[in-house]
C-alpha positions as CSV (number, residue, x, y, z in Angstrom):
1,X,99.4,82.7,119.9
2,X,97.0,79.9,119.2
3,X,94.4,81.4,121.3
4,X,94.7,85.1,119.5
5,X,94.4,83.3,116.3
6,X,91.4,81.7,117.2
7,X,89.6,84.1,119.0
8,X,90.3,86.2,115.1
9,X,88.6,83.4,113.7
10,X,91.9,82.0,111.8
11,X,92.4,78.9,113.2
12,X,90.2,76.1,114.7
13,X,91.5,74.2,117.9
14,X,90.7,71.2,119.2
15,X,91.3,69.5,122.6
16,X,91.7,65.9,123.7
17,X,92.9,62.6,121.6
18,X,93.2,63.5,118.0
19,X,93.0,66.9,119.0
20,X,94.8,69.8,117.7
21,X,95.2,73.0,115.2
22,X,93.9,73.5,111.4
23,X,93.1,76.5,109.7
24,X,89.6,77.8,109.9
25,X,89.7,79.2,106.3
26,X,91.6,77.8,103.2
27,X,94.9,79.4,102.9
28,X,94.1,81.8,100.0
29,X,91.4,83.7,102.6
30,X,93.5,84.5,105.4
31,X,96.1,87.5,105.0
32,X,99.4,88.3,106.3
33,X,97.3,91.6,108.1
34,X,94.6,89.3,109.2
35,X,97.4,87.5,111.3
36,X,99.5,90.1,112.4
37,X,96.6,92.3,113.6
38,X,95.5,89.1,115.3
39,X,98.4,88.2,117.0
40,X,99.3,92.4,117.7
41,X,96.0,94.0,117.5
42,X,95.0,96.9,114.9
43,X,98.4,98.3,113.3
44,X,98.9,101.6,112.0
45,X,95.3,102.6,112.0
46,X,94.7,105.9,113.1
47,X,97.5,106.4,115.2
48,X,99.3,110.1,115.4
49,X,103.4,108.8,115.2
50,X,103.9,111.6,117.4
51,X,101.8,111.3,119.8
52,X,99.9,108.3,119.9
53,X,96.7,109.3,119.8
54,X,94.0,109.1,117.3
55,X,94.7,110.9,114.5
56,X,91.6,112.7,112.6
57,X,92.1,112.3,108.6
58,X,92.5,115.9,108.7
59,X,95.2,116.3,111.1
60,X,97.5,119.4,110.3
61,X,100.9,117.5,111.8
62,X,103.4,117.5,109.4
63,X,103.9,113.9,108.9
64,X,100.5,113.5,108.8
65,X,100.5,112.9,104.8
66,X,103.7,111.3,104.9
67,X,102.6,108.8,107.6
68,X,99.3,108.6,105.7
69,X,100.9,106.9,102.6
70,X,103.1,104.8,104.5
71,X,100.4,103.2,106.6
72,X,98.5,102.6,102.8
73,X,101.2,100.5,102.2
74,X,101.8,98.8,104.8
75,X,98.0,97.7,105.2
76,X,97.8,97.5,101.2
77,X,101.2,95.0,101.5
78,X,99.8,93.2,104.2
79,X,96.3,92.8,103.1
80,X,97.1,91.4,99.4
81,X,99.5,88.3,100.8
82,X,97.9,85.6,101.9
83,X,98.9,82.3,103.7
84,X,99.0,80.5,100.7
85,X,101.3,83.2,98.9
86,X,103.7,82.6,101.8
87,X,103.7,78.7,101.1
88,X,104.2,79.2,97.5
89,X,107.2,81.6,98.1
90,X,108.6,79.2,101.4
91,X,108.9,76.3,98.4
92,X,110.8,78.8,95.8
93,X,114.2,78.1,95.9
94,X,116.0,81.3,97.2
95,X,119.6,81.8,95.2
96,X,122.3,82.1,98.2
97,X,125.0,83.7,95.5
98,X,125.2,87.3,94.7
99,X,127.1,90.0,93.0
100,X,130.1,91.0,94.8
């Protein structure tokens, strides 16, 4: 994981005494799709969900506007949360109780 992350350019990694990990970028440049595509590859990007091959823009399937507006999403999710957003939300408190 540390490898993938660096070979994406995310995180700097140092061998040896005083060695180890930091973040190549402040926090508030790196997004949640940045990661995941580093750690998984390329995600919903042209790919048929039928068939999984490359799907044109213009494909005729009949998911293929369906799928089309879910993968938006997904990459418009993704891309807008960053690491620092995630830090911020890991020190919210997070209200256990709830309407029964």
């Amino acid at each position: 994981m540390v490898a993938d992350l660096g070979r994406a350019g995310l995180l700097i990694n140092r061998s040896g005494a005083g060695g180890g990990c930091r973040l190549a970028l402040p926090p508030d440049e790196i997004s949640a799709l940045e990661v995941v595509e580093a750690l998984e590859g390329p995600i919903l990007r042209d790919v048929c969900v039928l068939d999984r091959r490359r799907c044109p823009d213009d494909g005729n399937c009949g998911l293929h506007d369906s799928w089309a507006r879910v993968r938006s999403a997904v990459l418009e999710a993704l891309g807008s949360v960053t690491l620092a957003d995630l830090q911020r939300a890991d020190r919210t408190p997070v209200s256990r109780g709830g309407a029964r």
